[in-house]
N, C-alpha and C positions, 0 to 999 in steps of 0.2 A: 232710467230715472228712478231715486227714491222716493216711495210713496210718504207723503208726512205720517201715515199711522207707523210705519218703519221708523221713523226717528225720532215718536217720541214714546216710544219702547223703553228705551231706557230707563228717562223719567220714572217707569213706576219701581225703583230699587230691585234687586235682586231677584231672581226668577226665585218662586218657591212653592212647595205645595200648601194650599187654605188648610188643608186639616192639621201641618205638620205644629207642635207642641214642643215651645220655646224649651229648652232647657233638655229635651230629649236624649239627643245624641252626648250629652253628659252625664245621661243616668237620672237624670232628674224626674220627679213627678210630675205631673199637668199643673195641680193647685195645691193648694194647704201647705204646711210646712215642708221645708225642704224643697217647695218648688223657687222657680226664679222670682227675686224680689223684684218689685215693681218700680219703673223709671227714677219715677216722682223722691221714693226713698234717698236714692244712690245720692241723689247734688247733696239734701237737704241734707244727709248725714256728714257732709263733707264740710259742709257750711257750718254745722253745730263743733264739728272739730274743731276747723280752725277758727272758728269763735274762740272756743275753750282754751285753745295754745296762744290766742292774742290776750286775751283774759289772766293767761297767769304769764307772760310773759311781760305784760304792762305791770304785772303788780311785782313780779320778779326782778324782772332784767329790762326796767325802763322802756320797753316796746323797740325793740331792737328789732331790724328786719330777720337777722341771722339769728336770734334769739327765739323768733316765731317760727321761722324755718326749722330747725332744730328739735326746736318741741314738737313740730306736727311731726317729723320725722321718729323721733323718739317713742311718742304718742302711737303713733303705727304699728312703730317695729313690735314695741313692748305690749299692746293691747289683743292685735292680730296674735302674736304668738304666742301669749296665755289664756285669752277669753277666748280667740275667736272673733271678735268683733271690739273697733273703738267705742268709744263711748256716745258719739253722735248713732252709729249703728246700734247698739245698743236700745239705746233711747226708741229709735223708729223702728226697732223687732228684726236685725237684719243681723243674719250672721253671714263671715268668711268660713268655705270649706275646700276642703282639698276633694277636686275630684278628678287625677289622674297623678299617676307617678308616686313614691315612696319617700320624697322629698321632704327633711322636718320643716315644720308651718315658718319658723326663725327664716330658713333663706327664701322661703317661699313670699314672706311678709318683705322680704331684705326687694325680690325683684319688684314685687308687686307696686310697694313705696316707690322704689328710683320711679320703674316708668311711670307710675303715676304723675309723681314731677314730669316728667317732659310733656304734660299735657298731650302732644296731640295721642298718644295710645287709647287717654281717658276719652276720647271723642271719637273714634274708631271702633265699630262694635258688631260682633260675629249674628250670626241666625237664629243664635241661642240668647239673646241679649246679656252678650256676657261682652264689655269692654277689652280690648286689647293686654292692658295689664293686668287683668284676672288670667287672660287668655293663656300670657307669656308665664306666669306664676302657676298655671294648674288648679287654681280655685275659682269659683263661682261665689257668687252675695246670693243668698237665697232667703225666705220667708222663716223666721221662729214659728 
């Protein structure tokens, strides 16, 4: 017979150890800059994006769904692969870093973008609280 404390085991997510220090096994620091940025940052930077690309995409291209699309895309590829961070990230202290592989940031921003689109990567997310498509890209968002 299973015991109910057996099955709801699961429930508590992933086995891990309490001391273990999000961002670690990426090289990362505990706190302070260069550690893992914090949840809250990640939507809210995403939301000031594509704010911005509906923003000039109403005042450009008549709010065109494939016009927004576009720019957020554009907005990505081009900001990740010169600053380091879009400009919503920007804003909230968040930079993209490369922390595996020799990879230029260009195709690293090129996977990061797609799978971002396919949403479900963006809602998938490793022990490091690093998302799926940072995961598949080799970068982390971490704290300025």
């Amino acid at each position: 017979m299973i015991d109910r404390k057996e099955l709801g085991a699961w429930m508590d997510g992933a086995p891990s150890s309490p001391d273990y220090v999000r961002g670690s096994s990426l090289g990362l620091p505990a706190s302070g800059p260069g550690a893992v940025a914090p949840f809250w940052r990640r939507p809210l930077s995403l939301l000031l994006d594509w704010g911005l690309c509906m923003l000039v995409s109403a005042l450009v291209f008549d709010s065109g769904a494939l016009a927004n699309l576009l720019l957020f895309v554009a907005v990505n590829l081009l900001f990740l692969s010169f600053f380091g961070a879009t400009p919503g990230q920007f804003v909230l202290r968040v930079r993209v870093l490369p922390v595996r592989g020799r990879t230029p940031m260009i195709l690293r921003a090129l996977v990061r973008t797609g799978a971002m689109l396919l949403l479900l990567p963006a809602m998938v997310w490793t022990k490091d609280a690093q998302p799926l498509h940072d995961a598949a890209a080799g970068t982390a968002a971490v704290r300025v």
